[in-house]
C-alpha positions in Angstrom: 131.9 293.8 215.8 134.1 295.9 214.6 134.1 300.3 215.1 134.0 302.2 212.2 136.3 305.6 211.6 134.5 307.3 209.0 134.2 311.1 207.4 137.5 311.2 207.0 139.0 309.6 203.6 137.5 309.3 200.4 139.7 307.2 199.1 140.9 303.6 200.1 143.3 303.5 203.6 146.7 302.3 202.7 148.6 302.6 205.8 148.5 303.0 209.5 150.7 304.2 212.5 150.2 304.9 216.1 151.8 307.4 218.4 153.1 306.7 222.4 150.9 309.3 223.0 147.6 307.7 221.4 147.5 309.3 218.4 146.6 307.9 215.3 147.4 308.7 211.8 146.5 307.0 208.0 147.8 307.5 204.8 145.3 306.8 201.4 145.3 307.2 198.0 145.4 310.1 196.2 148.0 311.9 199.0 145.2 312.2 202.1 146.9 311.9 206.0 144.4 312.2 208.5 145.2 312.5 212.4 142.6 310.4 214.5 142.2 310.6 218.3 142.0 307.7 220.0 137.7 307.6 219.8 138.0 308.0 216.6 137.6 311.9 216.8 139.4 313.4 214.0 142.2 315.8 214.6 143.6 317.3 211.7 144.4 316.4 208.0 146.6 317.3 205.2 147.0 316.4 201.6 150.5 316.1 199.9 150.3 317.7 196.2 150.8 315.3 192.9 149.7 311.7 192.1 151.5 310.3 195.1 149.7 307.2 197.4 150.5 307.8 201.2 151.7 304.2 201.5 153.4 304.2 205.0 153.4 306.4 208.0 155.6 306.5 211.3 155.7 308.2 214.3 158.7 308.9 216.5 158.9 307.2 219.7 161.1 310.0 221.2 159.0 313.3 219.8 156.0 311.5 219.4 154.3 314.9 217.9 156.9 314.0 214.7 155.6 312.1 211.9 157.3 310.8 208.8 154.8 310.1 205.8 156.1 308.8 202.1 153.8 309.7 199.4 155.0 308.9 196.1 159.0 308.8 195.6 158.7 311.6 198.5 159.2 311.6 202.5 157.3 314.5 204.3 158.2 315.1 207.7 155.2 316.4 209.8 154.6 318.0 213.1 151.0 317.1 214.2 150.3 319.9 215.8 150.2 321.6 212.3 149.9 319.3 209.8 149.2 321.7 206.7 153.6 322.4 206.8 156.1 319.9 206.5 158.9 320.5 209.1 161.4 318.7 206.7 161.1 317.2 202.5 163.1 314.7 201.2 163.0 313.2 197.8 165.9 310.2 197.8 164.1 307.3 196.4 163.6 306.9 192.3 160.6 305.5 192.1 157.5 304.9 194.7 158.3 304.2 198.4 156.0 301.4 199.8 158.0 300.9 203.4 159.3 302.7 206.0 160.9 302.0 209.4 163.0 304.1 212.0 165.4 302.7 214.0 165.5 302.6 218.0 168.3 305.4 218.0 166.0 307.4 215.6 169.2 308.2 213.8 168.3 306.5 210.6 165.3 306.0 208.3 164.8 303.1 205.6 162.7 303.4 202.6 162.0 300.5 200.1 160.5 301.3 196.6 159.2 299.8 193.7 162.8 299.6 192.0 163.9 297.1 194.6 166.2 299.6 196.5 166.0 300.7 199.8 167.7 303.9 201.2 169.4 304.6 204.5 168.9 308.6 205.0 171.0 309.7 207.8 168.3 312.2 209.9 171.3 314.1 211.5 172.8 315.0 208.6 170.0 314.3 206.0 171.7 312.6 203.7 171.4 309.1 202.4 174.2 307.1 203.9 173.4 303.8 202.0 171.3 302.6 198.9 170.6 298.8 199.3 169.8 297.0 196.5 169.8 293.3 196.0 166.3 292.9 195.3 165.1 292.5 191.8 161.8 293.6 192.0 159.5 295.7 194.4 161.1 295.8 197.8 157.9 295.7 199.4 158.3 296.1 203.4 161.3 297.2 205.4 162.0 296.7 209.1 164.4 297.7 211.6 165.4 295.2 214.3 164.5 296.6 218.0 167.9 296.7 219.6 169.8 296.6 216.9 169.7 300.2 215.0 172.2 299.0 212.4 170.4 296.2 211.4 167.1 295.6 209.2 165.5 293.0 207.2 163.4 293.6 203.8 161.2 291.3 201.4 160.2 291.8 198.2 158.3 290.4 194.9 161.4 288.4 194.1 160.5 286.3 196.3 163.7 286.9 198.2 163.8 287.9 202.3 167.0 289.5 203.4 168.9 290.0 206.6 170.9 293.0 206.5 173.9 294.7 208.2 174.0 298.5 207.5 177.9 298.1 207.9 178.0 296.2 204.9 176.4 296.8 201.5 175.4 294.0 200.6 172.7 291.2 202.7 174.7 289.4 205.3 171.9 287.0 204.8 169.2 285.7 201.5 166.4 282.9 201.3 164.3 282.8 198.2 160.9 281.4 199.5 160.1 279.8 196.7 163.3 277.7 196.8 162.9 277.4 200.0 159.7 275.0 199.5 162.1 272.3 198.6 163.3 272.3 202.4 160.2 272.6 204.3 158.3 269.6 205.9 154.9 268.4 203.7 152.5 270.8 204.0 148.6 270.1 202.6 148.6 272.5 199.0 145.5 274.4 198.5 143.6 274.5 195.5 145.3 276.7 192.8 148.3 277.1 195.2 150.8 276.3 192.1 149.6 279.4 190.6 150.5 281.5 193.6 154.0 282.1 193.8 155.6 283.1 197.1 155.6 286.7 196.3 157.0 288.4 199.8 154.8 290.9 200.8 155.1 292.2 204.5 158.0 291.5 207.6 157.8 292.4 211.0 160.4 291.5 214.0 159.7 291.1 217.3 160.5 293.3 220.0 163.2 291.0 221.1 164.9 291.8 217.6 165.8 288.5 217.0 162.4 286.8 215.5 160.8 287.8 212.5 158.0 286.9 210.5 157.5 287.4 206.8 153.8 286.7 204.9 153.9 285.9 201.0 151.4 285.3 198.4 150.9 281.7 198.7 149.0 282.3 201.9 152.0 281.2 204.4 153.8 282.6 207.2 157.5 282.0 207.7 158.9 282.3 211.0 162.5 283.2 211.1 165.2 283.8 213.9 168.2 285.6 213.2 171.7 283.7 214.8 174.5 285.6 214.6 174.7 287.0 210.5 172.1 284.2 209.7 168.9 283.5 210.1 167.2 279.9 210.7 163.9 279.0 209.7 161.5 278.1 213.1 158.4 277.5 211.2 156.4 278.0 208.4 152.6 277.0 208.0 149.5 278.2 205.7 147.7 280.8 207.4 145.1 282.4 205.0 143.5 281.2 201.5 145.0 283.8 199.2 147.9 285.7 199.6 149.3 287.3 203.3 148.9 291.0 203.0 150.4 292.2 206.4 152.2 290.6 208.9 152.7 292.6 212.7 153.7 291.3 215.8 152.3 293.0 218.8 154.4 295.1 221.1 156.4 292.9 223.5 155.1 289.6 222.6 155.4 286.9 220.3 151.7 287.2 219.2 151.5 287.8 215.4 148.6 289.5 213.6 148.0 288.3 210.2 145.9 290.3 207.2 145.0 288.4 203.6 143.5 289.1 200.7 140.9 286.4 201.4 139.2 288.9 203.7 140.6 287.6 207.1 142.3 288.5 210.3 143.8 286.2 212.6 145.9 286.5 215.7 148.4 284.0 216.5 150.9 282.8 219.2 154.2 281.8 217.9 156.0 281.9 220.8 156.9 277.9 220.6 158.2 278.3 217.0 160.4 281.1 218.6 161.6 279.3 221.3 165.1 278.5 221.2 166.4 275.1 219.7 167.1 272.0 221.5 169.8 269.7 220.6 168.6 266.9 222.3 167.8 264.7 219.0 164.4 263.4 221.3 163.3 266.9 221.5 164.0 267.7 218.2 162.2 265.0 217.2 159.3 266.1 219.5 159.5 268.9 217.5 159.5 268.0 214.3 155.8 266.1 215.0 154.7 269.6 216.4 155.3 271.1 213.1 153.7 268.0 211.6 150.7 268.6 213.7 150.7 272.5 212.9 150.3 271.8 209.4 147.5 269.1 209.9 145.4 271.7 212.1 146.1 274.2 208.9 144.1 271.9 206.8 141.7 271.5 208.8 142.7 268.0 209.7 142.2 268.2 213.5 142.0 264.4 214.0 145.7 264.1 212.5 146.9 267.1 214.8 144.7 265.4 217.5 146.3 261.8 217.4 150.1 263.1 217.3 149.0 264.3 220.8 151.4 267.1 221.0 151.4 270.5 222.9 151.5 273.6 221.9 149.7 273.0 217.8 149.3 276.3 216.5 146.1 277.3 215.8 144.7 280.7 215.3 143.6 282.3 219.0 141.3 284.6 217.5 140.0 284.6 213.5 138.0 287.4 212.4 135.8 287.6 209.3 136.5 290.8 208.3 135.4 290.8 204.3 137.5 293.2 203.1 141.4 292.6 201.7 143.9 293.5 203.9 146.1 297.0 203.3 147.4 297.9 206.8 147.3 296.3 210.1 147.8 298.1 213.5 147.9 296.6 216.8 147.9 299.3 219.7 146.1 300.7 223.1 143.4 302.8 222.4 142.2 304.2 226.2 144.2 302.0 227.9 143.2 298.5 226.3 143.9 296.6 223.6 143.0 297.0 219.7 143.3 296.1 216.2 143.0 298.5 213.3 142.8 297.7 209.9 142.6 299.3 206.6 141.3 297.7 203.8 139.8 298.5 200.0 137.3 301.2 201.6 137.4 304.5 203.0 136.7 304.3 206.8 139.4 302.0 209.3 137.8 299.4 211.0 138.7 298.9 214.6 138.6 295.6 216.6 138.8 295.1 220.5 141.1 293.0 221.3 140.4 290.9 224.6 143.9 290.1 226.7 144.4 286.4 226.0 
């Protein structure tokens, strides 16, 4: 069963971020940021003026009291230990910001709006040192690759996931998902699946920096490694009924949380889709009836993954009924163990114990 943080917004949670230091902080409509301790006990609060969502939060991993917020086309920079003033303002983006992400070195921070751009502000200098734009709709999520503090990889509503080099302007790296169906191995459809294009929602890399995941609208998960300036495709398979919200690999391991809009959460291990490649044309055979058998588990068709009698089929390790569609979802230690927090269509953030698997 899940805790409850209540008396805090009044307005649906959109966004979540956890400190080093425990701290937790959530965004809403209407321009709330609350600070949360890690019972639940709340610690401050501040509301940004004009129409503006708080759609995404992060805290540094260096000054962990630092807090970026955006809110609207705007980026706030807080210091928690006084919420009510902004330490730093910045108003680079045309249109709203729905992403943001820091890199390792702290030196850069990447915003992706509803015009498809994203923009590379420089926080020594603070000024924007690049404005991507490829994408031709909503750049909806933005991530930095651990380890590699020039590099990020984006998605958006055009179906299109990017890999890109902040050297360069322009992606070192595209796959449209939806044209991408054409390549994939025979996966069951679901009901009214044609009518649900692969719309990219959320990405998130692994802490090795070199696997990433990206969920879509069509209720799949796309497993991606990046080699060299491209990326290859490790696996893709359905993981929820309507369209994958969120996407968020846990700290230092290949296990993926996953957030729909059918109401669910589910935990996953995709370490064997991330291991590396064989050659060996047996193993890659092996390999291909593992994917075979992921999708027949997906369906539901256990006897199919059953008889192909391979290791490793990848099945949720923990599903959760949660009820409510998906905004945010935060994996993170909360006194030393631990938990998942989600926010969803309501007010309060529910939060989940998460038992070491």
């Amino acid at each position: 069963m899940a805790v409850r943080w209540t008396g805090g917004h009044s307005t649906p949670v959109l966004c979540l971020n956890s400190s080093r230091e425990g701290l937790v902080a959530s965004g809403a409509e209407g321009g709330d940021l609350h600070l949360w301790a890690e019972d639940g006990t709340q610690l401050g609060c501040t509301h940004f003026q004009g129409d503006g969502d708080v759609t995404s939060i992060v805290f540094s991993s260096s000054c962990p009291t630092t807090l970026y917020a955006s809110h609207g086309e705007a980026i706030s920079v807080l210091d928690v230990r006084a919420l009510k003033g902004s330490l730093d303002h910045f108003q680079v983006n045309e249109e709203e910001i729905n992403c943001l992400s820091l890199n390792d070195t702290e030196s850069l921070l990447a915003s992706a709006d509803d015009s498809g751009a994203i923009k590379i502000l420089n926080l020594e200098n603070k000024k924007v040192s690049r404005s991507l734009k490829r994408h031709s709709n909503i750049c909806s999520s933005v991530a930095f690759r651990p380890q590699r503090p020039q590099s990020l990889v984006s998605c958006g509503l055009d179906m299109q996931v990017m890999l890109w080099n902040l050297q360069k302007a322009r992606p070192v790296w595209i796959t449209n998902l939806q044209e991408d169906e054409a390549d994939e191995l025979e996966c069951p459809q679901s009901p009214g699946q044609l009518f649900n294009p692969a719309l990219a929602h959320s990405v998130s890399v692994a802490s090795c920096g070199n696997i990433f995941s990206c969920g879509a609208e069509d209720g799949k998960v796309r497993i991606f490694r990046v080699v060299g300036v491209k990326c290859e495709r490790e696996v893709g398979f359905k993981a929820h009924a309507l369209g994958v919200s969120q996407v968020s690999f846990l700290p230092e391991s290949y296990l993926l949380l996953t957030g729909g809009n059918d109401g669910k959460i589910m935990l996953w291990d995709v370490s064997q889709g991330a291991e590396k490649k064989q050659k060996s044309p047996a193993k890659q055979t092996h390999r291909k009836k593992t994917k075979r058998a992921i999708y027949s588990a997906q369906s539901g068709n256990t006897d199919a993954a059953a008889a192909d009698g391979e290791p490793g089929q990848l099945f949720p390790k923990l599903s959760i009924e949660h009820g409510e569609k998906v905004n945010w979802l935060l994996g993170t230690k909360l006194k030393g163990h631990q938990h998942i927090l989600v926010a969803d269509q309501t007010s309060c953030i529910s939060v989940y114990p998460l038992n070491e698997l």
